[in-house]
C-alpha angles and dihedrals in degrees: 000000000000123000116237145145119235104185088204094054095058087043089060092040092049089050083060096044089060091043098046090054099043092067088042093054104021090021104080098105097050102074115193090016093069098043113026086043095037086054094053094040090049094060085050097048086049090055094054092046084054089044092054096055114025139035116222133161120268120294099024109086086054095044091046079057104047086048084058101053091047092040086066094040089061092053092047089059093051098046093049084046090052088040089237122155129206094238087206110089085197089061097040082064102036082042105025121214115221105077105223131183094219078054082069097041087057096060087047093062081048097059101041081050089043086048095053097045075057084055102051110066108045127198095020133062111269130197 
């Protein structure tokens, strides 16, 4: 791992960003649109913010990513199994709170897209 600052890759994150938290704010009325796509476009938007900071060897940016999401996912099932609640609206949309297991498939469509934006560019580290 070497630490580094690729201004394309936080371009590209911060065009995430901005999408990410228009279909949490604006979103509310597309359905799966706003969850299923803003899952897979998190992990994306997890891998860029990796890309912009650090080199690592392909696949582990992606796979870094794709840890993350299910990293949450599990904590979204404990704490749905100990009945606890994030207190914080803000978190239980950036977070989410209902463990799902299209949730899962969603990051997994992250990752395989994540994987071929690795592949792309050869020889140098891509978004």
């Amino acid at each position: 791992m070497r630490w580094r600052f690729d201004r394309a890759a936080a371009v590209w994150t911060l065009g995430l960003f901005v999408l990410l938290v228009l279909l949490a704010t604006l979103g509310a009325g597309l359905g799966w649109i706003r969850s299923f796509v803003g899952d897979v476009l998190a992990v994306l938007w997890l891998h860029g913010l990796f890309a912009s900071a650090v080199w690592l060897r392909p696949p582990m940016r992606p796979l870094l990513a794709l840890a993350v999401g299910l990293a949450i996912e599990a904590v979204q099932y404990v704490n749905q199994q100990m009945g606890w609640q994030v207190a914080s609206p803000v978190l239980r949309i950036v977070l989410g709170s209902t463990p799902d297991w299209l949730d899962v498939v969603a990051y997994l469509i992250g990752f395989v897209l994540a994987c071929l934006l690795e592949r792309r560019l050869p020889g140098k580290p891509a978004v």
